[in-house]
C-alpha positions as CSV (number, residue, x, y, z in Angstrom):
1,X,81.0,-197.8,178.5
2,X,78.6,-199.9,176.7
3,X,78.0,-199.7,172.9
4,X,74.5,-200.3,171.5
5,X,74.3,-201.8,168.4
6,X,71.8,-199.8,166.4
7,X,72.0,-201.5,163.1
8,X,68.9,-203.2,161.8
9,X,68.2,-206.2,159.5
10,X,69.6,-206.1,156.2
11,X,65.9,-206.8,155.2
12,X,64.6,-203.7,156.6
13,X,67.4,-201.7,154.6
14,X,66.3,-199.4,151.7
15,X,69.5,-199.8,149.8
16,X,69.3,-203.9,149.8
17,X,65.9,-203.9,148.9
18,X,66.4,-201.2,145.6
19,X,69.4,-203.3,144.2
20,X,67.0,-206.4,144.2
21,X,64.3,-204.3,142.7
22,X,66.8,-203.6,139.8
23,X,68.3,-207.3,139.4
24,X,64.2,-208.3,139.5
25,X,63.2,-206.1,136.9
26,X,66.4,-206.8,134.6
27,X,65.2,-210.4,135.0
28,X,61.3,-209.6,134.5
29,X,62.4,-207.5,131.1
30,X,65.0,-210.4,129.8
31,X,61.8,-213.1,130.3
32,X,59.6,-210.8,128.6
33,X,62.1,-209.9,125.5
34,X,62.9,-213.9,125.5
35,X,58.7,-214.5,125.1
36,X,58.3,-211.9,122.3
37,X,61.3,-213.7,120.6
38,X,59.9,-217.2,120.9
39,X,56.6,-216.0,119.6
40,X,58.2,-213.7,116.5
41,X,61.1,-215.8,114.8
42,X,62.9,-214.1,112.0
43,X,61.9,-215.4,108.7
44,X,64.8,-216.5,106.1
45,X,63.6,-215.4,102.5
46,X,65.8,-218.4,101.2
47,X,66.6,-220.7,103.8
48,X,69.7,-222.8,102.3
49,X,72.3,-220.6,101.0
50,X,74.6,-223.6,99.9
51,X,72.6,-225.2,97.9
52,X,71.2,-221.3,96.0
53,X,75.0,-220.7,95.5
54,X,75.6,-224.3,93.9
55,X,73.0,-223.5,91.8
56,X,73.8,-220.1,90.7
57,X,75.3,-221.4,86.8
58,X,71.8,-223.2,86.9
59,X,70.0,-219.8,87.5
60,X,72.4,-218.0,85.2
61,X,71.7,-220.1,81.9
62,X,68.1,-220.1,82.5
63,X,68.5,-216.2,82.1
64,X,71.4,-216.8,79.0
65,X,68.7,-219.1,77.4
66,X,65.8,-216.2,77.9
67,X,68.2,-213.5,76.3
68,X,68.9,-215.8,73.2
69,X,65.4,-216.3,72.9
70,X,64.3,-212.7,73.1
71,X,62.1,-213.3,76.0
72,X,60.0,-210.3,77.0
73,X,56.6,-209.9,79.4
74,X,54.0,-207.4,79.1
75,X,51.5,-207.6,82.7
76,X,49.2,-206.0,84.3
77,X,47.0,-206.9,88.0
78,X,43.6,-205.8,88.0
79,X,43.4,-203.8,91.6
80,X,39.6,-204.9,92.0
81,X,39.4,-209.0,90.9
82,X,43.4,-209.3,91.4
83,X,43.5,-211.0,87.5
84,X,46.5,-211.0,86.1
85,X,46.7,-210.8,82.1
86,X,50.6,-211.2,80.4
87,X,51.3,-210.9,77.0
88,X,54.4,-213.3,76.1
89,X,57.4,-212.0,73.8
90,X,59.9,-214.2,72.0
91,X,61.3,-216.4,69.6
92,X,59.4,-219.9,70.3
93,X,59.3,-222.8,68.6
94,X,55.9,-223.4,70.4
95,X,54.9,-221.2,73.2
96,X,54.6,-222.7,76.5
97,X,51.0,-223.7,77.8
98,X,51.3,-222.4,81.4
99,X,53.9,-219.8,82.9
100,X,55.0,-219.6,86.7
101,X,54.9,-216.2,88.2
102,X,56.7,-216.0,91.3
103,X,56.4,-212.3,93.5
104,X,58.8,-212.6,96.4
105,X,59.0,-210.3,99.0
106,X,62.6,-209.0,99.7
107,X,61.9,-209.1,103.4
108,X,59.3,-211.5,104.9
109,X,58.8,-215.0,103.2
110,X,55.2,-215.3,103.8
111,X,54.7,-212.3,101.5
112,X,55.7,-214.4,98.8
113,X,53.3,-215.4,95.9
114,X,53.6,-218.3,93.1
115,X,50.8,-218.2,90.6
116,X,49.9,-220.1,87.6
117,X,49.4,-218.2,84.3
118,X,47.2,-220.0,82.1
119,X,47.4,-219.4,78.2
120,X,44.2,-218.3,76.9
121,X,45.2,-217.6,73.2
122,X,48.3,-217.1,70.9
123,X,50.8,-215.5,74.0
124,X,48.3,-214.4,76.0
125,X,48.3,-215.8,79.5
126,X,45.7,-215.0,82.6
127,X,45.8,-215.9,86.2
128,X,44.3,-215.4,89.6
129,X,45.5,-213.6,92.6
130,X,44.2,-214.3,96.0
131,X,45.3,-211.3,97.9
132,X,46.3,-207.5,96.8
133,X,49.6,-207.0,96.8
134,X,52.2,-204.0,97.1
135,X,55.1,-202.3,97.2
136,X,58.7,-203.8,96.0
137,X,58.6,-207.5,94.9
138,X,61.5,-209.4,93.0
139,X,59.7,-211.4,89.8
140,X,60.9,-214.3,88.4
141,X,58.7,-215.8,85.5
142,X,59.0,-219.1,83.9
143,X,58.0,-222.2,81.9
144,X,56.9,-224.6,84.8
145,X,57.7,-227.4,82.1
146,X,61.0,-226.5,81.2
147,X,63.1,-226.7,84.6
148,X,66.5,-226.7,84.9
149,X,69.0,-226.0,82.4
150,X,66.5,-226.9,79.3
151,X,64.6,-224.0,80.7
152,X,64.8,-220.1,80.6
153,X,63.3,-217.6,83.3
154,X,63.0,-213.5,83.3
155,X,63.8,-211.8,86.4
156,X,63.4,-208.4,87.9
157,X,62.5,-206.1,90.5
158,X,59.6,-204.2,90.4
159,X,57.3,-201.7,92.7
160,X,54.1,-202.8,92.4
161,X,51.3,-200.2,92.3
162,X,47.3,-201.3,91.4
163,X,46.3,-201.0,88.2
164,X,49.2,-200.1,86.2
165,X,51.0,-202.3,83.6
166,X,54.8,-203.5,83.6
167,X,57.4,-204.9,81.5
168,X,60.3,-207.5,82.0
169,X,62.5,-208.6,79.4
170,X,65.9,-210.7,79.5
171,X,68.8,-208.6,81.2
C-alpha cells in the first residue's frame, strides 16, 4: 500500500493567497489613510492653551473696562466692495484713531480675519476686506493702541449674512 501525496504548494492554494490579499489591502488602505493625514493636519484655532488661560483676568478687564465705558459698535460689510463702515459708541475721553477688528472662525484658523478700521470722522471708522465672508464668526474689536490691561475690547458672536448691519455692545 503506497500513499500518494496529493497536496500542492502552499502557493498554489486559494485560501493562502486570499488571506494575503486581505493583510495587503489592510496595509494598502492604512498607507493611503496615513498620506491623506500627512497632507490635511488639523488646524488649532488657538494653539497655546496655557498661556490663553493665564491670560484670561487680562481678557476679562479689557471687557470690565468696555462695560464701564459704555462701549457699543454699530457695522455693516458691503457684500459687493467688502467695505466695512462702524459707528463707535461710548464714553471717551478721546476716541481712538484706529480700531482692530478681528473675525475668527470657530473651526478652521485660516478663516480667520484681522482688519484695520480707520477713523474717517467723529466715531466713524471704515476699512477694507479682501475676501467675502460667511456664516458664524466670533468678533472681538479693539483699540490696537491700548493693549493689555490699559485697554478695553467688545466681543461676540455673530452669523454673518451680506449686506445687513449688526451691533455689539459690552456684555
Amino acid at each position: 500500500m503506497q500513499h500518494d501525496n496529493l497536496s500542492t504548494p502552499w502557493y498554489k492554494q486559494f485560501w493562502a493567497w486570499f488571506i494575503i490579499a486581505i493583510l495587503a489591502f489592510a496595509v494598502f488602505i492604512g498607507l493611503g489613510l496615513l498620506f491623506v493625514a500627512t497632507l490635511n493636519p488639523d488646524s488649532l484655532v488657538r494653539d497655546n492653551y496655557y498661556t490663553e488661560g493665564k491670560a484670561i483676568n487680562l481678557y476679562l478687564g479689557r471687557d470690565h473696562m468696555a462695560r464701564d465705558l459704555g462701549v457699543g459698535a454699530d457695522f455693516g460689510i458691503d457684500e459687493v466692495t467688502g467695505d466695512i463702515t462702524l459707528e463707535l459708541q461710548g464714553d471717551f475721553v478721546a476716541l481712538p484713531r484706529s480700531l482692530t477688528l478681528d473675525l475668527i472662525s470657530p473651526a478652521h484658523a485660516s478663516q480667520d480675519r484681522a482688519i484695520t478700521l480707520r477713523q474717517i470722522r467723529g466715531n466713524s471708522y471704515t476699512g477694507q476686506l479682501e475676501q467675502q465672508i460667511e456664516g458664524r464668526r466670533y468678533i472681538e474689536l479693539s483699540d490696537p493702541d491700548k493693549p493689555g490691561d490699559k485697554g478695553w475690547r467688545l466681543t461676540g458672536e455673530l452669523n454673518l449674512v451680506p449686506g445687513q448691519r449688526y451691533q455689539i455692545s459690552a456684555q
